[in-house]
C-alpha positions, -999 to 999 in steps of 0.1 A, spaced: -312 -182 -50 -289 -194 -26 -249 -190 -36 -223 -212 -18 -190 -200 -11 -160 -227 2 -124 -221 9 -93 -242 21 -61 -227 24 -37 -258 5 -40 -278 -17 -37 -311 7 -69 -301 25 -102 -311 7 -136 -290 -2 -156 -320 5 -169 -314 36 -178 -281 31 -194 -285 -2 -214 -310 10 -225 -286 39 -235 -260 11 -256 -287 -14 -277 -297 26 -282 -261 28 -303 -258 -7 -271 -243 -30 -279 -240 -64 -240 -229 -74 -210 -234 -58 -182 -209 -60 -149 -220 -41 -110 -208 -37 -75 -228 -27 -61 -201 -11 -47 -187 26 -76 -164 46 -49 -135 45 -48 -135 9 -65 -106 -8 -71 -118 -41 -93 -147 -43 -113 -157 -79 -136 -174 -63 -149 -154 -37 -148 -125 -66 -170 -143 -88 -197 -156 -59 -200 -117 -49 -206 -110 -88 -231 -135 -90 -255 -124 -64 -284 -104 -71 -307 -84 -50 -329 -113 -30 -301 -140 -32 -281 -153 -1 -246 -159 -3 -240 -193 20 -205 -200 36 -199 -234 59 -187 -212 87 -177 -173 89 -138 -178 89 -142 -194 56 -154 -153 40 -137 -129 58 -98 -121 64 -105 -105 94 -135 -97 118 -136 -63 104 -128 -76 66 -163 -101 75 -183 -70 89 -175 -53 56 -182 -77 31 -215 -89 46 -226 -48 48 -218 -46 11 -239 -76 3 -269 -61 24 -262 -30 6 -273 -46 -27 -301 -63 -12 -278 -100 -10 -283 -116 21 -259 -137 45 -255 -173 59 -232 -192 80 -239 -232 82 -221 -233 114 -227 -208 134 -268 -206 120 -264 -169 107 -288 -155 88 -290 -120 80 -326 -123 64 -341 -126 97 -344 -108 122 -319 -124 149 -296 -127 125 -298 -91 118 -293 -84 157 -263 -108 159 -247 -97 127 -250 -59 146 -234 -74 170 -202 -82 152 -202 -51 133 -198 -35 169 -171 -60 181 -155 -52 151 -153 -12 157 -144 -18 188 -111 -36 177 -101 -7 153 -110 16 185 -87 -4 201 -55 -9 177 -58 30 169 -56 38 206 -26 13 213 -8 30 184 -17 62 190 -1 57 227 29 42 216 40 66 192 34 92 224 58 71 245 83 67 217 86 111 210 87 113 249 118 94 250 128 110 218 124 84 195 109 93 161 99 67 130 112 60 97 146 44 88 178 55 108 197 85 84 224 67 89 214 41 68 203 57 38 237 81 43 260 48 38 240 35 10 244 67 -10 281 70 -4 283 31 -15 262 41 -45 283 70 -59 318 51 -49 304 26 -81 289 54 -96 327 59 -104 333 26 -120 323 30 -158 321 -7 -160 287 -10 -136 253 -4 -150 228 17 -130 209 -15 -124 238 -34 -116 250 -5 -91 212 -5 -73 211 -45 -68 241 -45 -49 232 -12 -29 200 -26 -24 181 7 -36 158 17 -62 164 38 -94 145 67 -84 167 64 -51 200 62 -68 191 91 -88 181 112 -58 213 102 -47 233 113 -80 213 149 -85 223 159 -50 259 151 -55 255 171 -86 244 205 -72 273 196 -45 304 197 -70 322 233 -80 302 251 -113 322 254 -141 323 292 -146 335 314 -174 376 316 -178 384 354 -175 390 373 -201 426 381 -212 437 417 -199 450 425 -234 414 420 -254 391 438 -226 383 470 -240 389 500 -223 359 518 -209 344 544 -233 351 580 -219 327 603 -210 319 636 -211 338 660 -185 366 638 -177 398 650 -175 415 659 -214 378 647 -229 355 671 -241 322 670 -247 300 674 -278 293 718 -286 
């Protein structure tokens, strides 16, 4: 069976063309989403995935219209040729059941490693060059210091909630509380009072001291 997937990314742009592309192509259903190519969660797509079984073809007008990204597209069609689903792109006359397709769709997948290869190498290089000019990551201490004493300046005002105290710092509850345990341990421990001179007990004396003698 062959399953048609179509996607437009608002709502002023029409499925028309594309379905139309997908009932030429020999479609028996037609699964299709309203949503922008970066977004993750798409029903549609979901449900055209779940619908395939092993010997069916899942049909898309062109390849930008499946994946997110090139590697996202590698990914996708791998997991459909994992469960025996094969692949086809109107546009760009992909077909993974044959054998060119097979070869160009290998293709991709390499062009596809390739650009991780790439990205990891341009970030791994620039977090070099940052530490050799003695830059680390992460958010300046600074930052986080002035946002705790802000925090425990309202902590002092019995009138402001704890939620009302983190929406105005601009931190979360687990934060603030970080902030308010540390403060904590940081204040003076309330010890013992000492004991007044006249109710300590005098030591009890022991054997061979001066004017005490022991038992016969």
């Amino acid at each position: 069976m062959l399953i048609g997937y179509a996607r437009v990314s608002t709502t002023d742009q029409t499925l028309d063309l594309q379905t139309d592309a997908l009932q030429a192509a020999g479609c028996e259903r037609h699964f299709s989403d309203i949503v922008s190519g970066a977004t993750v969660d798409r029903p549609g797509l979901t449900a055209a995935l779940t619908e395939c079984r092993p010997g069916d073809t899942l049909v898309v007008w062109k390849l930008d219209r499946l994946g997110r990204s090139l590697p996202h597209l590698v990914e996708t069609v791998r997991d459909l040729g994992a469960r025996g689903v094969g692949f086809k792109s109107v546009q760009e006359s992909l077909d993974t059941t044959t054998s060119g397709g097979k070869l160009i769709f290998h293709i991709f997948a390499s062009l596809a490693e390739f650009e991780r290869d790439l990205i990891r190498e341009r970030t791994n290089a620039g977090l070099s060059a940052a530490r050799a000019r003695g830059r680390t990551g992460g958010r300046p201490k600074g930052v986080d210091q002035k946002k705790k004493k802000a925090a425990l300046a309202l902590k002092k005002d019995s009138g402001r909630s704890i939620r009302e105290i983190c929406e105005i710092v601009g931190i979360s509850r687990n934060t603030y509380y970080k902030y308010t345990r540390a403060d904590d341990t940081l204040l003076p421990q309330k010890g013992r009072a000492p004991e007044p001179q006249e109710n300590r007990r005098a030591p009890h004396p022991r054997a061979g001291d001066e004017g005490v003698t022991g038992r016969p």
